[in-house]
N, C-alpha and C positions, 0 to 999 in steps of 0.2 A: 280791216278784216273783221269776219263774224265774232264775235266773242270776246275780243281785244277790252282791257281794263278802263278802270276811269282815266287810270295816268293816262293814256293813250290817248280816252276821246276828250282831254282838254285840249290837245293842240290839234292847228289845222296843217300844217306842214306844206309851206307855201314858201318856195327859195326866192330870195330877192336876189339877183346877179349886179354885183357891186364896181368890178371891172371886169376885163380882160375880154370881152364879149362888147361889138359896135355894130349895128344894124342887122342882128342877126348871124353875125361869122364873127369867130375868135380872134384875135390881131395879134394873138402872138406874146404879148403879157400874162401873164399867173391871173385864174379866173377865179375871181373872190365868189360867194355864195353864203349870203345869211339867213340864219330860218332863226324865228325870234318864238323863245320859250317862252310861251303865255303864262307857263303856273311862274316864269320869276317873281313876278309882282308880287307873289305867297309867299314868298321868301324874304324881302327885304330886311325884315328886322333879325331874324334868326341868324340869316347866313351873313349878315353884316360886315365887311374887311375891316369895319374899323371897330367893329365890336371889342371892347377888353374884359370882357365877361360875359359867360355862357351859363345863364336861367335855370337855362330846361335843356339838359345836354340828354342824348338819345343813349339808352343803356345797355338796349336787349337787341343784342342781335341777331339779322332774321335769319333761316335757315336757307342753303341756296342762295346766299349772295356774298362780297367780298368783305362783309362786316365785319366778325369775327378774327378771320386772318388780318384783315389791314390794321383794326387796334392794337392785335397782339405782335404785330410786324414794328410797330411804331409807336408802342405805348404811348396812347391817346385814350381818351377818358371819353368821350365824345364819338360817336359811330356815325354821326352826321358827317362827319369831315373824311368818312371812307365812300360812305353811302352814296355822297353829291359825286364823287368826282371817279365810282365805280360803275355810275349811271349807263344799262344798258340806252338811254337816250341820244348816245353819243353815234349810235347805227343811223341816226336820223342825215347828219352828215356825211354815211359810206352810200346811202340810197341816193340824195342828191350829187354826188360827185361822178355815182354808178352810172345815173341818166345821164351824164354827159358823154363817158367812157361807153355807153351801148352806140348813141351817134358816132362816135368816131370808129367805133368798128363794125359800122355798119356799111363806113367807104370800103370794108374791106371783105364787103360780103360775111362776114360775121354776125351772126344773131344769137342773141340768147334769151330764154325762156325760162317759166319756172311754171311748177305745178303741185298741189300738194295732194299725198298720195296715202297719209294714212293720220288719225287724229280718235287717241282714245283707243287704238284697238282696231279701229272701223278703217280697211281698207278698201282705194278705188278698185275697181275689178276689170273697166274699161273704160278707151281713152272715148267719148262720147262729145267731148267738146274740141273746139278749135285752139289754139295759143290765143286766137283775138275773144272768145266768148272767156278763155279760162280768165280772162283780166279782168273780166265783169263779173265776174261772179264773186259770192259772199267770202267762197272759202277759197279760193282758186285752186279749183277741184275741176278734174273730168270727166269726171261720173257723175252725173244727177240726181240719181238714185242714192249713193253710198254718202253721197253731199246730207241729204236727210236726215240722214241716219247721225252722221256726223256732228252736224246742229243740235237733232235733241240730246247727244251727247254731251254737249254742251252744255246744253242750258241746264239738263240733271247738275253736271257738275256745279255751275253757277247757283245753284239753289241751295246747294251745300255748302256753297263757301270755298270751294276747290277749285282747280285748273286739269288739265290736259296735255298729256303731252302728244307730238306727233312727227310725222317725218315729210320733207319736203323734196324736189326733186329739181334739180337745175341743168339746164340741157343747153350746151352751145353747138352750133352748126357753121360748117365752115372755117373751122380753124384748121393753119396750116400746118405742118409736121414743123417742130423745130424752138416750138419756144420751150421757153426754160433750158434747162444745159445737163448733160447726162454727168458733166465731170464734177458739179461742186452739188455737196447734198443740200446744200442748204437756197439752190437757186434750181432746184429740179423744181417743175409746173408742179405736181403734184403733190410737193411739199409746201410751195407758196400758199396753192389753194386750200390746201386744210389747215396751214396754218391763220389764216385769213378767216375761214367759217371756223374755225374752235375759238379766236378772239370775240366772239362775239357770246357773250354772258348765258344768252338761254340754250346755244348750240352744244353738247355732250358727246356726239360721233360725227363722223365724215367719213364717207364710203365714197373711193369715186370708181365708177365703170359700172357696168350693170347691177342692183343690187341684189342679183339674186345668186352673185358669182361665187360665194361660197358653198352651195348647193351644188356645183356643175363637176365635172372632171376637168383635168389640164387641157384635152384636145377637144372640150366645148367653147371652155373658155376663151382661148387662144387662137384665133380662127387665120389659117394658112393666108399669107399675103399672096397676090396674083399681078399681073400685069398686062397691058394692051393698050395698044399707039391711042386708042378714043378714049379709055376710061381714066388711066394712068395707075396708079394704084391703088391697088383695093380689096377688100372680103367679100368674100363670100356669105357670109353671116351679119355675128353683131359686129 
């Protein structure tokens, strides 16, 4: 994506399928997947397992990351040894595992999308692209216009030595009434799913349903269920 760090554009994120996968179709074994970290080689001496001594141990810890808390969790001298292993790099393997979980439910008429809808302040205004253009694009943005604007926001900030933050938007289609379970809180869909995206290091909120729903009243929000033999269930709304 546009803007993404150096950490970022060292690797090329290429999964090699190890088992579980034969001509094509799964057979039913546990399907291995390796993506091989190019910056290791940078590491060999530092990060050492047989190291008995540490040089140049890392002291300052950065702000916005798990540094801080993990040496004072575990009094550790060294911030390296929270830094490697609090690595947002580890999303690398929920993204390749992802692609395979989008094919399998996609036998089930399930699709899911994503889109991003606001960076810096700068939000889209209209949907103007497709789900197949937003995957080519810089920002996977729908607006082409507000994409613009969003980029030179960018690159201001990069000129300064800053980041951005912004909001992104994931949309499933076709799922059926039923998953997750209304009786345990801890296995409600809705708890899975935002416990799932706040695991993830740069994520801060998760809103699921329209985001514009704390704005609305109860009977905008909540839109009357309806029924008929051809559609089966359904709103009349969102």
């Amino acid at each position: 994506g546009y803007g993404r760090g150096k950490r970022m554009q060292i690797e090329t994120d290429e999964a090699e399928i190890l088992s579980g996968v034969r001509d094509g179709k799964t057979i039913g074994s546990p399907i291995a997947l390796r993506i091989k970290n190019r910056d290791y080689e940078n590491w060999q001496g530092r990060m050492n397992v047989g190291a008995l001594t540490i040089d140049d141990p890392v002291t300052a810890p950065r702000p916005g990351h798990a540094d801080l808390s993990g040496v004072l969790k575990f009094g550790l001298n060294d911030v390296r040894n929270v830094l490697e292993r609090a690595s947002a790099r580890e999303t690398a393997a929920r993204v390749a595992a992802g692609a395979i979980m989008k094919q399998l439910l996609s036998e089930f008429g399930v699709s899911i999308s994503s889109r991003t809808i606001s960076i810096g302040g700068i939000e889209t205004k209209e949907t103007l692209r497709s789900a197949a253009e937003i995957e080519t694009s810089p920002l996977r943005c729908a607006d082409p216009q507000q994409e613009k604007l969003m980029i030179e926001r960018i690159d201001a900030a990069a000129n300064k030595g800053d980041t951005l933050g912004g909001v992104s938007e994931i949309v499933a289609t076709g799922v059926c009434p039923g998953l997750g379970t209304y009786t345990q809180w801890d296995l409600r869909l809705d708890s899975k799913i935002a416990a799932a995206m706040m695991s993830i290091p740069s994520v801060k909120s998760v809103s699921i349903g329209e985001r514009t729903i704390n704005k609305t009243v109860g009977s905008s929000a909540q839109d009357e269920i309806f029924f008929n033999e051809k559609r089966g269930f359904y709103r009349a709304g969102n």
